[in-house]
SETI-286790 format. One record per residue (C-alpha): z negated, y negated, x negated; residue number from 1. Coordinates in pm, 1 decimal. Layout:
N
@up Z | north Y | east X | nr NUM
...
This chain:
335
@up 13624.9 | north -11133.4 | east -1515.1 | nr 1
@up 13373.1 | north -10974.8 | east -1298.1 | nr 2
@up 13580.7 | north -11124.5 | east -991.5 | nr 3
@up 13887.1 | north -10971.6 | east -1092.9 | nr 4
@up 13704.5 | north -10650.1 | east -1146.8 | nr 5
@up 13549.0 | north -10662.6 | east -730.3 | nr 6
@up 13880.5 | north -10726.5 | east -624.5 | nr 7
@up 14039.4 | north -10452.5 | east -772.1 | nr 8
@up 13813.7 | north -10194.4 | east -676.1 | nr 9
@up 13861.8 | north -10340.2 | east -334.0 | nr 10
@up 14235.5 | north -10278.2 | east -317.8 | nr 11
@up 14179.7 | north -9883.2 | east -442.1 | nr 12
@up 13961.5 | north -9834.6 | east -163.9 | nr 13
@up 14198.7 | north -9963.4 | east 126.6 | nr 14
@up 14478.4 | north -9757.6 | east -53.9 | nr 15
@up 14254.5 | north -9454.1 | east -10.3 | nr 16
@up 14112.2 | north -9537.9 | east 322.4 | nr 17
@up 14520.5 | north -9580.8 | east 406.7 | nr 18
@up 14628.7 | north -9267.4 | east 264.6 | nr 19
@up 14361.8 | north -9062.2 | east 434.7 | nr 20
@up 14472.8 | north -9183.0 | east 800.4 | nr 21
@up 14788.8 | north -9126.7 | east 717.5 | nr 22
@up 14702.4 | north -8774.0 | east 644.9 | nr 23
@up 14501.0 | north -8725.8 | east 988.4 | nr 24
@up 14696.9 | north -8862.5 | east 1203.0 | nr 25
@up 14996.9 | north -8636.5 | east 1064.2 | nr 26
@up 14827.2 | north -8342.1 | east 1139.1 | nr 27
@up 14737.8 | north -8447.4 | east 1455.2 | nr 28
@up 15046.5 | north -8506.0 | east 1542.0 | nr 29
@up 15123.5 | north -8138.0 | east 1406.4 | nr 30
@up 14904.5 | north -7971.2 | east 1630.8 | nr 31
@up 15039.8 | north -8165.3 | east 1921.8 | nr 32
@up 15382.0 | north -8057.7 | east 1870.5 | nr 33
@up 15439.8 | north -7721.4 | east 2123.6 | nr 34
@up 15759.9 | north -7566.1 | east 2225.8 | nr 35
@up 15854.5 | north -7620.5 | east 2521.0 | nr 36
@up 15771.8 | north -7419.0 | east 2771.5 | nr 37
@up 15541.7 | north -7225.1 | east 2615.4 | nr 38
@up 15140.3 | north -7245.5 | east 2592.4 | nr 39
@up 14907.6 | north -7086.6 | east 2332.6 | nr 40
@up 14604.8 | north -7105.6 | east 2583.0 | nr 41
@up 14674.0 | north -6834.1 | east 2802.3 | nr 42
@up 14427.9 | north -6721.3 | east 3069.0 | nr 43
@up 14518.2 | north -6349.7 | east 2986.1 | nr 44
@up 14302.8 | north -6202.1 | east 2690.6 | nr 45
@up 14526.6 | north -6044.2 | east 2455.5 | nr 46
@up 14848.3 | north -6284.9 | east 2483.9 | nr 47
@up 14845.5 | north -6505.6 | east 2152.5 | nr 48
@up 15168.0 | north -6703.5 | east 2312.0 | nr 49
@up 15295.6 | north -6678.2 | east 2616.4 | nr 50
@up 15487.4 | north -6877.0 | east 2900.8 | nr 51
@up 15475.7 | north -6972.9 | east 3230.8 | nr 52
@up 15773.1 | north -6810.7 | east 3394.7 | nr 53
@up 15808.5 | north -6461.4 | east 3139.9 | nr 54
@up 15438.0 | north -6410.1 | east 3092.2 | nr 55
@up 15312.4 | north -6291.5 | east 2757.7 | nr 56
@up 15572.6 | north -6347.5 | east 2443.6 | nr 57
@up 15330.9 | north -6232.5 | east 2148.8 | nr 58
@up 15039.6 | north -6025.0 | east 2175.0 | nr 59
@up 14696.6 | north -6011.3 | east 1914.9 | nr 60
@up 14665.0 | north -5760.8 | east 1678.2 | nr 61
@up 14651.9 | north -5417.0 | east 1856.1 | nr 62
@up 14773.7 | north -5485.6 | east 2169.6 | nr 63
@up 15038.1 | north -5317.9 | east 2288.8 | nr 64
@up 15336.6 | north -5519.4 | east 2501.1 | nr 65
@up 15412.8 | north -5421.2 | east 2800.2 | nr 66
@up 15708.9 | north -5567.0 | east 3065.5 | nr 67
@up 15620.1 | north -5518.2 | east 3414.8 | nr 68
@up 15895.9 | north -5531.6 | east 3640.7 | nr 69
@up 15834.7 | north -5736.3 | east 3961.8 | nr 70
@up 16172.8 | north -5731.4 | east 4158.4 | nr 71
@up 16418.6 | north -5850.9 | east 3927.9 | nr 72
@up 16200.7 | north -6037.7 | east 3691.0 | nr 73
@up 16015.1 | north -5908.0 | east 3392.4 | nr 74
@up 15678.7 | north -6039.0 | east 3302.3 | nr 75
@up 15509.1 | north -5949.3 | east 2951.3 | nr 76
@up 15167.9 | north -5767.1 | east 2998.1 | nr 77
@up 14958.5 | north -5684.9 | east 2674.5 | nr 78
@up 14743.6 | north -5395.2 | east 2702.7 | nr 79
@up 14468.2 | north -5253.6 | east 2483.8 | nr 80
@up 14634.2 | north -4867.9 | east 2595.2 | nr 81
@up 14972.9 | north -4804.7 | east 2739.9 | nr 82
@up 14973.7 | north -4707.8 | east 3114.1 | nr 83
@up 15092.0 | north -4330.7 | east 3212.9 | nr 84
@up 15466.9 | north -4267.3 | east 3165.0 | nr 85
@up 15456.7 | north -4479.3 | east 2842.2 | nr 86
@up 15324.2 | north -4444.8 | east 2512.7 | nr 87
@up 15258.3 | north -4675.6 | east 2195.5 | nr 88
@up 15463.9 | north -4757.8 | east 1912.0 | nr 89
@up 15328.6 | north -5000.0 | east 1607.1 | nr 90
@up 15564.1 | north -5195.5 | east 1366.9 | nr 91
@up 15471.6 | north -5431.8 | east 1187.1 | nr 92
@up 15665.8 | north -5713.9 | east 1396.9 | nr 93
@up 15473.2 | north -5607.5 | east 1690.1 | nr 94
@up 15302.1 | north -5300.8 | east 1917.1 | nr 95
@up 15510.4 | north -5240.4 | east 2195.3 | nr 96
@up 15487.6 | north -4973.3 | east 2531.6 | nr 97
@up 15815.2 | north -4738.5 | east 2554.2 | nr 98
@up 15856.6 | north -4506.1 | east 2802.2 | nr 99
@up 15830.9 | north -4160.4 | east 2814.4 | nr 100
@up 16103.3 | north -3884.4 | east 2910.9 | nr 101
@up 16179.6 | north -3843.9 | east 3283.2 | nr 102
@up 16091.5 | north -3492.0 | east 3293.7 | nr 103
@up 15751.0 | north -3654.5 | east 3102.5 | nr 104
@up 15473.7 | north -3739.5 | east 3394.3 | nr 105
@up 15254.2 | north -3869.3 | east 3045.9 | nr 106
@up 15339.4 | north -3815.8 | east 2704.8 | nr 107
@up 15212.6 | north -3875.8 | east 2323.4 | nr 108
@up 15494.8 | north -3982.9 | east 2163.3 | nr 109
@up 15917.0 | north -3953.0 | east 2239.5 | nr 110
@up 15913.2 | north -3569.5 | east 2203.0 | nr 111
@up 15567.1 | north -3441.7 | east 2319.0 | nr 112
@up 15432.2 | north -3467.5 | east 2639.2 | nr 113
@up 15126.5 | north -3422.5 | east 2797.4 | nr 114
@up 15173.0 | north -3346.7 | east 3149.9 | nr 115
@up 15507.4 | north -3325.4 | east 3336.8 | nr 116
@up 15641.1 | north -3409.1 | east 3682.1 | nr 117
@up 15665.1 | north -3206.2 | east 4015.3 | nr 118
@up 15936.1 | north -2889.8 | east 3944.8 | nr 119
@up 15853.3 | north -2914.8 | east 3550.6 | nr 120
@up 15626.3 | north -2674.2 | east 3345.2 | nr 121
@up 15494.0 | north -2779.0 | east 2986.0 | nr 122
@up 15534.4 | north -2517.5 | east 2738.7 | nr 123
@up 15459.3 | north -2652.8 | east 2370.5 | nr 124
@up 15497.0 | north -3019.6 | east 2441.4 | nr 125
@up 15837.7 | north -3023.7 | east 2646.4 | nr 126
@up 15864.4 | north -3002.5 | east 3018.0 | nr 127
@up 16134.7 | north -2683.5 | east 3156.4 | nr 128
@up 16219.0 | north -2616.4 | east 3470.1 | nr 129
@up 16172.0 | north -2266.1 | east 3422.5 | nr 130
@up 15882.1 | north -2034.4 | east 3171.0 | nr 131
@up 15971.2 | north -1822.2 | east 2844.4 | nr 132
@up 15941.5 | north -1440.2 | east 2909.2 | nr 133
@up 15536.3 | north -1321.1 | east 2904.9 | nr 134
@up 15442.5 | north -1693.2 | east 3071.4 | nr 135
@up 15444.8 | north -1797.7 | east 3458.7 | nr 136
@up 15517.5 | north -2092.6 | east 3575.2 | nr 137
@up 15132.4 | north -2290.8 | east 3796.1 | nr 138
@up 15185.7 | north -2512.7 | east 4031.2 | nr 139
@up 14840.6 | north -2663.1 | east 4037.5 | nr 140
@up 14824.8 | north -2760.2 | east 3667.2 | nr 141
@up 15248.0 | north -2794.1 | east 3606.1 | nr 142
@up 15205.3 | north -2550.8 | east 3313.9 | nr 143
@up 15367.3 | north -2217.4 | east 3198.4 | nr 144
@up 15027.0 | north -2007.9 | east 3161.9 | nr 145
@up 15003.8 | north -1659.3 | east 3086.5 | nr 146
@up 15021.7 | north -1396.3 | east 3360.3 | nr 147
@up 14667.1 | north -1310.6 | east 3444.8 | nr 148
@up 14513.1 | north -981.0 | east 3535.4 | nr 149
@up 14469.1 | north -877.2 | east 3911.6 | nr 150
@up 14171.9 | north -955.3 | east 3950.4 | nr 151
@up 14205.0 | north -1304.3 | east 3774.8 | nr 152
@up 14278.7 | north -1675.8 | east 3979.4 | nr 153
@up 14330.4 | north -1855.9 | east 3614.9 | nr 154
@up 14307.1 | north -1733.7 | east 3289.2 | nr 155
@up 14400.5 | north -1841.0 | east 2906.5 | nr 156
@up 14581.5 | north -1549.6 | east 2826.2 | nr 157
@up 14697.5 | north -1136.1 | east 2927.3 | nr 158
@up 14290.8 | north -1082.4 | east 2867.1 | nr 159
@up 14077.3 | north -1367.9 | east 2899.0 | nr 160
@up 13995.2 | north -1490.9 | east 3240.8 | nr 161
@up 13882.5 | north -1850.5 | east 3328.2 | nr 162
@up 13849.1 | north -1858.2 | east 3707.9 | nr 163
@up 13750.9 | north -1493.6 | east 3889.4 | nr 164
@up 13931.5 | north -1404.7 | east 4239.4 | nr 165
@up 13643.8 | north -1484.7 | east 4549.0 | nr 166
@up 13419.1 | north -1141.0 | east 4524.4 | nr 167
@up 13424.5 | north -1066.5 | east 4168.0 | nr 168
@up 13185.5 | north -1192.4 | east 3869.4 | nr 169
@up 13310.3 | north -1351.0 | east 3557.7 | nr 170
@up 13107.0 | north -1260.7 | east 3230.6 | nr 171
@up 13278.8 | north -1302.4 | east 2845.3 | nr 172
@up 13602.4 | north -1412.2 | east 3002.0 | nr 173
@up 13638.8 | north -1068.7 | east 3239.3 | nr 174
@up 13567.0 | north -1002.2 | east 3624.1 | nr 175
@up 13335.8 | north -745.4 | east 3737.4 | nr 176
@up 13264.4 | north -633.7 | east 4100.5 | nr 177
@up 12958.2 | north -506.6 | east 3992.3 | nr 178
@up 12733.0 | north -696.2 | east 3666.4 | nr 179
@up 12657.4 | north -479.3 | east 3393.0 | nr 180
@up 12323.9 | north -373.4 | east 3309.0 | nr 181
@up 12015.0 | north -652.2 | east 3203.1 | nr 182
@up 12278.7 | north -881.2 | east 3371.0 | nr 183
@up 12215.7 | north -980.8 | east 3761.3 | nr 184
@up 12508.4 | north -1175.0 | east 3987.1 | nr 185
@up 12487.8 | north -1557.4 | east 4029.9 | nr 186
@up 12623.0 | north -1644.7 | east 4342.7 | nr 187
@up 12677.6 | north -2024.2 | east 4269.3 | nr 188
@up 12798.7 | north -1990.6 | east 3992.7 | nr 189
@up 13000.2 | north -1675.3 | east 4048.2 | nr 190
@up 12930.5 | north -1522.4 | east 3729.4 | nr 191
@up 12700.2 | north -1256.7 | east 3571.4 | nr 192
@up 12412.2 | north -1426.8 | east 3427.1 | nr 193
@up 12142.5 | north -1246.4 | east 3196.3 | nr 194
@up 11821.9 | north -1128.5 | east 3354.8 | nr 195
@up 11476.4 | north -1332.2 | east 3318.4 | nr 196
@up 11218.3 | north -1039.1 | east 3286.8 | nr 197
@up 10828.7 | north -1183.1 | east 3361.1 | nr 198
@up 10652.4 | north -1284.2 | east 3073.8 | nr 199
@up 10234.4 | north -1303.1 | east 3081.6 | nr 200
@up 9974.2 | north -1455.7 | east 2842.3 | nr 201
@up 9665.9 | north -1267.4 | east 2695.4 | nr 202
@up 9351.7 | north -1185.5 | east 2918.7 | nr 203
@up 9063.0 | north -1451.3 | east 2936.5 | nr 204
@up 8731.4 | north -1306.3 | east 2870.7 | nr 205
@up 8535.9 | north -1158.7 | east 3138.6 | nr 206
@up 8344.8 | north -1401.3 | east 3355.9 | nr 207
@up 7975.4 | north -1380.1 | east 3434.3 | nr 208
@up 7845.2 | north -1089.7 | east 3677.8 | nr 209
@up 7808.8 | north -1294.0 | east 4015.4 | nr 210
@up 7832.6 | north -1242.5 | east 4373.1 | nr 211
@up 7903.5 | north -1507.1 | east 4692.0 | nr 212
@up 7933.3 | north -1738.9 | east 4346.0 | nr 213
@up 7581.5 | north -1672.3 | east 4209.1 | nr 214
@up 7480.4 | north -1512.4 | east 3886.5 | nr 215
@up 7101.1 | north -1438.3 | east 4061.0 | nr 216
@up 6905.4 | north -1262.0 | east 4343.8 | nr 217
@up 7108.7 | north -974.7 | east 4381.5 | nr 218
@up 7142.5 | north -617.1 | east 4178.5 | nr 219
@up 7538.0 | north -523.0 | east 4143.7 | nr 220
@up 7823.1 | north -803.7 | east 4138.7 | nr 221
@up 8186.7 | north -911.4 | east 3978.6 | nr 222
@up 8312.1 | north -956.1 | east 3687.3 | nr 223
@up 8699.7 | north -1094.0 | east 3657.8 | nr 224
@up 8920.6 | north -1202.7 | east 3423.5 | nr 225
@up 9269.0 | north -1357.6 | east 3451.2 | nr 226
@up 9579.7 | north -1424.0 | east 3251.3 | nr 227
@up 9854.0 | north -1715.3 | east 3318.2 | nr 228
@up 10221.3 | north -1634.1 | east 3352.9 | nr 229
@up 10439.3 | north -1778.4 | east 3069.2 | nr 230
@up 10788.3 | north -1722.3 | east 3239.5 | nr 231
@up 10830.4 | north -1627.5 | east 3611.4 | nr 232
@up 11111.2 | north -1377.8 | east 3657.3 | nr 233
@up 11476.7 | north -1422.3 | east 3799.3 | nr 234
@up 11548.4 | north -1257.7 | east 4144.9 | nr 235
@up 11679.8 | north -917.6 | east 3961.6 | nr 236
@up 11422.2 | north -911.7 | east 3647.2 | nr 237
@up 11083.6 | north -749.6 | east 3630.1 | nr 238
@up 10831.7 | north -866.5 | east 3878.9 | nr 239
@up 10486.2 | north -1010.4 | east 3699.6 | nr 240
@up 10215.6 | north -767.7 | east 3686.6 | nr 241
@up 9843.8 | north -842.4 | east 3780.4 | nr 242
@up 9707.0 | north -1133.8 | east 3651.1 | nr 243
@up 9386.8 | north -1099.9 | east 3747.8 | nr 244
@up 9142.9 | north -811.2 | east 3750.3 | nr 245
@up 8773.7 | north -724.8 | east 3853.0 | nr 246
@up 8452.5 | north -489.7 | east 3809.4 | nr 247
@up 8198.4 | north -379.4 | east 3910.7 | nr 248
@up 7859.6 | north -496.7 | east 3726.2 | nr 249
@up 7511.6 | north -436.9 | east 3726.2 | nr 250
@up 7247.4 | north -665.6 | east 3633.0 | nr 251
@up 6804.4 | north -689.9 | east 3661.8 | nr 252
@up 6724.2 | north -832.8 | east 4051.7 | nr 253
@up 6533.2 | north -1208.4 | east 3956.0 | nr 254
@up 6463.2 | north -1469.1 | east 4253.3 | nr 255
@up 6703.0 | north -1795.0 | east 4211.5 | nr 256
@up 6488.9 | north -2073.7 | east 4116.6 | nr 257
@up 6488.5 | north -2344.3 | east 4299.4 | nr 258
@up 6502.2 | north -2660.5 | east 4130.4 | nr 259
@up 6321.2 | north -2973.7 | east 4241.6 | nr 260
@up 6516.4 | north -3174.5 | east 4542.8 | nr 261
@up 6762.2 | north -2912.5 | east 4525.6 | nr 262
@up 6515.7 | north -2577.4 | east 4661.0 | nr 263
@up 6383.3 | north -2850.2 | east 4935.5 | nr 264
@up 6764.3 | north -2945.6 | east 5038.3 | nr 265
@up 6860.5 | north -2564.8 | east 5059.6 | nr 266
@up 6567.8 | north -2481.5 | east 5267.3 | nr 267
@up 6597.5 | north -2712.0 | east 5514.9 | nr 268
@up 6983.0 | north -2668.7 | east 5570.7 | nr 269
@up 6849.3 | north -2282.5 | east 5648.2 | nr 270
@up 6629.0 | north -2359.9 | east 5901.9 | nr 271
@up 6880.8 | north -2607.6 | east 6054.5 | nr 272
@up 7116.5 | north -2316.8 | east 6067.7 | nr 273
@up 6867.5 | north -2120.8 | east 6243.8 | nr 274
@up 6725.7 | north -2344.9 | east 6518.7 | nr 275
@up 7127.0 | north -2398.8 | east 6605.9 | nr 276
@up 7158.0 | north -2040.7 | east 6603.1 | nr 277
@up 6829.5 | north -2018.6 | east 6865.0 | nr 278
@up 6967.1 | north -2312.6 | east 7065.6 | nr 279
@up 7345.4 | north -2141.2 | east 7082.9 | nr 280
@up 7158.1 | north -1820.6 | east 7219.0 | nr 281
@up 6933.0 | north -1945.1 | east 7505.0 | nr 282
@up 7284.4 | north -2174.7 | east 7616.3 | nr 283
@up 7462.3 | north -1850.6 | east 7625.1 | nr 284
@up 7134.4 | north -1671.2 | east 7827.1 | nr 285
@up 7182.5 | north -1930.3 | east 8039.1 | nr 286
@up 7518.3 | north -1918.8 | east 8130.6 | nr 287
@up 7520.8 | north -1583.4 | east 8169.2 | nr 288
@up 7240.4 | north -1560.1 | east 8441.8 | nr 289
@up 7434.3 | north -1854.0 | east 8631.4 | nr 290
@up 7706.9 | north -1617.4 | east 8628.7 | nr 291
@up 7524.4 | north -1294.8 | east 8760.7 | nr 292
@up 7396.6 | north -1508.3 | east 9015.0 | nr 293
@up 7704.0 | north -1647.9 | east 9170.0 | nr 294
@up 7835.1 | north -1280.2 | east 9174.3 | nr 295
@up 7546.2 | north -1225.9 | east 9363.2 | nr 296
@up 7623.6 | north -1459.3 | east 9615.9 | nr 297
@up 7977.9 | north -1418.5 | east 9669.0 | nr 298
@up 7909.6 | north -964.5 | east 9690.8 | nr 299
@up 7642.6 | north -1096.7 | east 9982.2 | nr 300
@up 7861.1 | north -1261.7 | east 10167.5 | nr 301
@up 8196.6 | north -1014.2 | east 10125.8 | nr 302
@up 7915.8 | north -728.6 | east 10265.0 | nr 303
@up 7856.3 | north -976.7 | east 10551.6 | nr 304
@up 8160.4 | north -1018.2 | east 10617.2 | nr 305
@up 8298.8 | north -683.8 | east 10585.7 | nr 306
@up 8005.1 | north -550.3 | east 10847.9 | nr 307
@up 8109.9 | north -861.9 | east 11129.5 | nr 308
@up 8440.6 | north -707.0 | east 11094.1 | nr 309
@up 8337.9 | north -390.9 | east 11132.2 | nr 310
@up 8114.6 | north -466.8 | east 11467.0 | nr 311
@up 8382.6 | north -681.4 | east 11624.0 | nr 312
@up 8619.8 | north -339.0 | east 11591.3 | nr 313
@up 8382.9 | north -126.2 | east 11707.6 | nr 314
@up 8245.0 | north -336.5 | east 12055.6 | nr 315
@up 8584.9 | north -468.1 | east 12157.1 | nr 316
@up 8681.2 | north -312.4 | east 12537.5 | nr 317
@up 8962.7 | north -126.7 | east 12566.9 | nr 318
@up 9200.6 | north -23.4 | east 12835.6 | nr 319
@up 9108.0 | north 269.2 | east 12917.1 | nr 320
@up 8735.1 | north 213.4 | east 13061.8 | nr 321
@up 8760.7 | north 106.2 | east 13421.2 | nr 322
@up 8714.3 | north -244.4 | east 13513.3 | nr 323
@up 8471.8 | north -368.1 | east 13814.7 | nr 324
@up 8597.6 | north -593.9 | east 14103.9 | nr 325
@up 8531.8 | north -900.1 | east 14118.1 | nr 326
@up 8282.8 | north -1016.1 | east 14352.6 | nr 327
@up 8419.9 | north -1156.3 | east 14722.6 | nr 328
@up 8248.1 | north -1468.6 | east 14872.8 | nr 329
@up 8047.1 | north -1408.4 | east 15216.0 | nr 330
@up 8170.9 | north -1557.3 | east 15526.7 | nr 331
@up 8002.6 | north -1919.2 | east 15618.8 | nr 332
@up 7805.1 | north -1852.7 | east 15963.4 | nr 333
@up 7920.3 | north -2076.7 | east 16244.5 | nr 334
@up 8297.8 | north -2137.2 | east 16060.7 | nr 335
């Protein structure tokens, strides 16, 4: 009994152990099975199928599909955003990129755009070659605006300006040749700014009566007091005004004492000062009576000189005095 009992337990579990590869290798034979052609691993990051030769088929969930057109082959693109010219439509099938008007440089959706091509001007979402009555057609931002003032480069409408001709101010959307008053002209920024007027602090308390930075050995000083500036004026606001201030004082004449090391250190840097002082002076004695006496010498000798001058001109022989004849030799006797 027991025997018959083993055996059959045996034969459920190989008819379970059976059934169960069965089952595996089923599946695995499921996930093995592709289409042709194409692959579910693809490289790009949004394609959920795609194939070798066409690119992306599917796309994930809120990607757009775009075809890219490379000669005469298309190749499926998906896209988080839809490049310019195109915009986004969802279905529930799948998010696709369609392309905007031709007049349409971008565009929301089929019948607004956002910005038009060369020789278009957007006016309310559509793109005309030419601007309803009141408007005028800009170049620069392919829009119908409104016709600005004279003195205006841009503006939002008849009154408001944006962008001031060169020369002229801007302040609450008008242009000014002159700023109004409390307001000063920004040259950077070519607009009126407000003006920064100088703002101080209280006054400190007046300081001790001193004098050369002592408070002792002398009979009138200084008192002074200051105040800190808060906010420093713009180039057209009030200047500060004084932020310091001083008086006169008067106090009781008392010796400085002098302290210990301090009295000993201050006395001798005196008498230091003064011996320099001494030396500097008998240097500069010095010098000076080198000086006199080299002036001496060189007058004495431009006196000399001037008197041998003076001789030489006065004892040289002139023409006109008569000259003696030279004396003849006597005849030899007996030649």
């Amino acid at each position: 009994m027991q025997l018959q009992l083993i055996s059959f337990v045996l034969i459920i579990l190989h008819c379970m152990d059976y059934t169960g590869c069965q089952q595996h290798s089923s599946s695995r034979h499921r996930q093995h099975k592709q289409i042709p052609g194409v692959s579910s691993g693809c490289q790009q990051g949004g394609c959920l199928t795609c194939s070798d030769y066409n690119g992306c088929l599917s796309c994930k969930p809120r990607f757009f599909m775009h075809l890219e057109r490379i000669g005469m082959k298309q190749i499926g693109v998906c896209m988080t955003s839809c490049p310019p010219g195109f915009y986004g439509t969802r279905s529930p099938e799948r998010n696709t990129c369609t392309k905007c008007r031709s007049e349409c440089d971008s565009c929301f959706n089929k019948n607004f755009c956002t910005r038009c091509r060369a020789g278009f001007y957007l006016h309310l979402g559509k793109c005309q070659e030419s601007c309803p009555e009141g408007l005028v057609r800009s170049d620069t931002q392919r829009e119908c605006v409104p016709k600005c003032p004279a003195e205006c480069e841009s503006c939002v409408n008849g009154e408001t300006c944006m962008q001031c001709r060169p020369g002229l101010y801007q302040l609450s959307g008008r242009c000014h040749h002159v700023c109004p008053d409390d307001y000063e002209p920004n040259d950077k920024l070519m607009e009126c700014t407000p003006q920064v007027h100088c703002e101080v602090g209280e006054w400190s308390e007046w300081s001790p009566c001193s004098r050369s930075g002592r408070t002792c050995g002398f009979k009138r000083g200084q008192e002074t007091r200051t105040r800190q500036v808060l906010q420093y004026p713009s180039p057209f606001g009030q200047p500060c005004p004084e932020i310091s201030e001083i008086k006169e004082c008067l106090v009781k004449r008392r010796k400085c004492p002098e302290l210990g090391e301090r009295g000993t250190e201050r006395r001798e840097v005196k008498e230091r000062k003064k011996e320099r002082k001494k030396e500097r002076k008998k240097e500069r004695k010095k010098e000076r009576k080198k000086e006199r006496k080299k002036e001496r010498k060189k007058g004495r000798k431009d006196i000399c000189r001037q008197t041998v001058q003076t001789l030489l001109i006065d004892f040289t022989p002139s023409c006109d005095y008569p000259v003696a004849p030279a004396p003849t030799e006597s005849p030899v006797n007996g030649s």
